[in-house]
ZAVEXKE-235601 format. One record per residue: z, y, x of N, C-alpha, C in turn; residue in one letter. Coordinates in Angstrom, 3 decimals. Layout:
REM residues N
- n_z, n_y, n_x, ca_z, ca_y, ca_x, c_z, c_y, c_x, code
- Z, Y, X, Z, Y, X, Z, Y, X, A;
...
//
This chain:
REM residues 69
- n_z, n_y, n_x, ca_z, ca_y, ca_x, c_z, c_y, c_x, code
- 35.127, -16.676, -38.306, 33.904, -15.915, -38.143, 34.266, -14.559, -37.547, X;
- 33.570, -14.030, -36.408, 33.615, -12.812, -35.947, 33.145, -11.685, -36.863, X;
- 34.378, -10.894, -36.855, 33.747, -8.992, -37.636, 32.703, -8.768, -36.934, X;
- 32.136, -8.249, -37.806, 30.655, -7.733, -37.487, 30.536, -6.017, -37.985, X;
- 30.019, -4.931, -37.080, 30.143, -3.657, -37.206, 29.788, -3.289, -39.113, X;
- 28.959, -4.326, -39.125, 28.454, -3.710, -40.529, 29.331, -4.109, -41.635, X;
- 30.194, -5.243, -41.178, 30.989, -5.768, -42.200, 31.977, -4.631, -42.529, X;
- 32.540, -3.955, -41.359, 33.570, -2.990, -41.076, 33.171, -1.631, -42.089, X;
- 31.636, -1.123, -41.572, 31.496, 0.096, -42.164, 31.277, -0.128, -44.185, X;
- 30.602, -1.583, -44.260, 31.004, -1.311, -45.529, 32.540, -1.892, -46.482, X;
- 33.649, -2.487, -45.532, 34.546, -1.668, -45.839, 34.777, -1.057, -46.256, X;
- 34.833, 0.417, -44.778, 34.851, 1.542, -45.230, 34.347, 2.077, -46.274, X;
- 33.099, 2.086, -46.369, 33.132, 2.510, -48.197, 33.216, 1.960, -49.121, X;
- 33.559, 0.831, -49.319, 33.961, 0.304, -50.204, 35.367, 0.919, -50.734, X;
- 36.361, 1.166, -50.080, 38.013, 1.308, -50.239, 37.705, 2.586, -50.097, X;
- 36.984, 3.688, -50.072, 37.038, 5.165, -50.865, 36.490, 4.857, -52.359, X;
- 35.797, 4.217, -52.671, 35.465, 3.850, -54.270, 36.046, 2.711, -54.830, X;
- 36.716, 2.212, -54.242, 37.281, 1.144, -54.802, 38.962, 1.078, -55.235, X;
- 39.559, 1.068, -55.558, 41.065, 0.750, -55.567, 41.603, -0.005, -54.942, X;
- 42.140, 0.563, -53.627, 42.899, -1.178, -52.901, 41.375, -1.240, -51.579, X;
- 42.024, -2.013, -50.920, 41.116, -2.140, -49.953, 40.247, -4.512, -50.677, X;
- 38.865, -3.760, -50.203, 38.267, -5.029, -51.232, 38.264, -6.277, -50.298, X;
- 38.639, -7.524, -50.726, 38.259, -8.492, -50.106, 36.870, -8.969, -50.122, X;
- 35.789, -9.354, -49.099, 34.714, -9.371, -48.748, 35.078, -11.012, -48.003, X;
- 33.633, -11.767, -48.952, 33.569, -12.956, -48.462, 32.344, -13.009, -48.013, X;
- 32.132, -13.873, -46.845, 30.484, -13.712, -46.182, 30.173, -15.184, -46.559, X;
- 28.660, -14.778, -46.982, 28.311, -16.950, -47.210, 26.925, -16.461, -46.582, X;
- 26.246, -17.414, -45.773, 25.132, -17.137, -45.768, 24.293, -17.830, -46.589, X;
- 23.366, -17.242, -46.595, 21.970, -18.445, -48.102, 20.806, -17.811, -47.612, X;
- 20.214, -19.363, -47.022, 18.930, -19.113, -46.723, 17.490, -18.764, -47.815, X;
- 17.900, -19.010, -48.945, 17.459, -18.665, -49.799, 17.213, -17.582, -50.224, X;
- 17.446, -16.039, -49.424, 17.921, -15.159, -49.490, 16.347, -14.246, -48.742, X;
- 16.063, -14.807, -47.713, 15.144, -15.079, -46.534, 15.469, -13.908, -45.931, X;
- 15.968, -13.058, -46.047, 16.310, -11.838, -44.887, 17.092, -10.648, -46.095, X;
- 18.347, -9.912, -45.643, 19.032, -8.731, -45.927, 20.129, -9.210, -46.893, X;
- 20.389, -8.943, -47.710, 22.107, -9.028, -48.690, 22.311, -8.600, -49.955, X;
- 23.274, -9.584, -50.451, 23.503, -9.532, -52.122, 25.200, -9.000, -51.740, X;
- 25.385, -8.233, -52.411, 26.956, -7.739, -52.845, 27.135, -7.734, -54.180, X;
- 28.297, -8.582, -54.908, 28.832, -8.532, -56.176, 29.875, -7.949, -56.277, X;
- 29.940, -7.122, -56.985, 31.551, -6.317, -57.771, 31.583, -6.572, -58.864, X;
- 32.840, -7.212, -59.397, 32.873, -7.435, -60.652, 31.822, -8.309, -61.098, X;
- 31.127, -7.821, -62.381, 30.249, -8.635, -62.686, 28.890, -7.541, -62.522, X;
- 29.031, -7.018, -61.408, 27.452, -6.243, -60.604, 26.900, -7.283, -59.522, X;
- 25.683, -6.902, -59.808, 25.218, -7.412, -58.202, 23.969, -6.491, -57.977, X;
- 24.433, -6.280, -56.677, 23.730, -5.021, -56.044, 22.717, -5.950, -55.008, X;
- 21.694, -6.267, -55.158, 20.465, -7.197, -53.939, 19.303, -6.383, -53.449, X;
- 19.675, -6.611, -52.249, 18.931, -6.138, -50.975, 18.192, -7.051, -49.992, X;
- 17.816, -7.940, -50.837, 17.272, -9.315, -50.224, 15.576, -9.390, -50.633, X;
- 15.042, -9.922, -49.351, 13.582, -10.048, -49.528, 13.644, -11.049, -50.688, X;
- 14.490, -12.223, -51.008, 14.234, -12.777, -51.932, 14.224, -11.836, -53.353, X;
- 14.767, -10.926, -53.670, 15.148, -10.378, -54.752, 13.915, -9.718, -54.898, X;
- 13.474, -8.813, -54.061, 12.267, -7.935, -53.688, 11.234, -8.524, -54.592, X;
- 10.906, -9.861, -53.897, 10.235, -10.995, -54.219, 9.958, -11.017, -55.696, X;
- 10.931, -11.347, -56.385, 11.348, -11.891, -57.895, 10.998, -10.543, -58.547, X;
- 11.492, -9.541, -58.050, 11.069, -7.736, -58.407, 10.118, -8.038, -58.833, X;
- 8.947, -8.184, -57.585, 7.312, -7.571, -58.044, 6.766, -8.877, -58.721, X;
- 7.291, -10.137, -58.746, 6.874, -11.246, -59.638, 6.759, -10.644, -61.276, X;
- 8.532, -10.385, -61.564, 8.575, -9.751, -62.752, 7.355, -8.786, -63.263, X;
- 7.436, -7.396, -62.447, 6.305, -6.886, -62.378, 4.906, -7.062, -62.736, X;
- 4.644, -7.808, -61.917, 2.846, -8.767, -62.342, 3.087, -9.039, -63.073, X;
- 3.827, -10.323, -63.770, 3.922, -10.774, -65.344, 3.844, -9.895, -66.532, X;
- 4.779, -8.860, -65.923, 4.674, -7.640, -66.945, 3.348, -7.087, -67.217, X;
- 2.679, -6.874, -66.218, 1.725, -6.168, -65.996, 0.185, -7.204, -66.560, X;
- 0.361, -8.640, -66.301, -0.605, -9.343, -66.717, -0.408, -9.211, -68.509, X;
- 1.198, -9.741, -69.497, 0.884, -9.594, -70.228, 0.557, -8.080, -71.216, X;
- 0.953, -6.895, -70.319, 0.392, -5.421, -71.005, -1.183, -5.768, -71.025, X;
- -2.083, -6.210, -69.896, -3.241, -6.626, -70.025, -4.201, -7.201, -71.268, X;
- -3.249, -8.326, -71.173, -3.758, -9.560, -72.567, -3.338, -8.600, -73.874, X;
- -2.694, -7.364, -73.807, -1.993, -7.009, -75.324, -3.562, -6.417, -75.599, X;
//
C-alpha cells in the first residue's frame, strides 16, 4: 500500500507523544461510511460518520427515556 501524506503527518505526532516511533496499521471498513478510528492501547479515538451516528442515537435514547421519567 502507498504512504499517504496523512499517514506521515500523523506519524509525526504520534512519536512526539508516544515512546518509540508507533506502528500504524491501515484496514479499511466500510462500515465506517466516511473518516477514521485510531486505537492506542486500549483507547479508541473515532472520527467516523459511523461513530457520529451511534453518538446522536445514544443521545435520543437518552433523551426519549429522560422524557418517559
Amino acid at each position: 500500500m502507498a504512504e499517504r501524506p496523512e499517514l506521515d503527518a500523523l506519524r509525526g505526532a504520534l512519536e512526539g507523544r508516544l515512546a518509540g516511533a508507533p506502528k500504524i496499521t491501515v484496514r479499511e471498513d466500510p462500515d465506517l461510511i466516511a473518516g477514521w478510528t485510531i486505537r492506542i492501547g486500549d483507547r479508541l479515538f473515532d472520527a467516523s460518520i459511523a461513530g457520529e451516528l451511534e453518538a446522536f442515537r445514544d443521545l435520543a435514547r437518552a433523551l426519549e427515556s429522560d422524557e418517559a421519567a
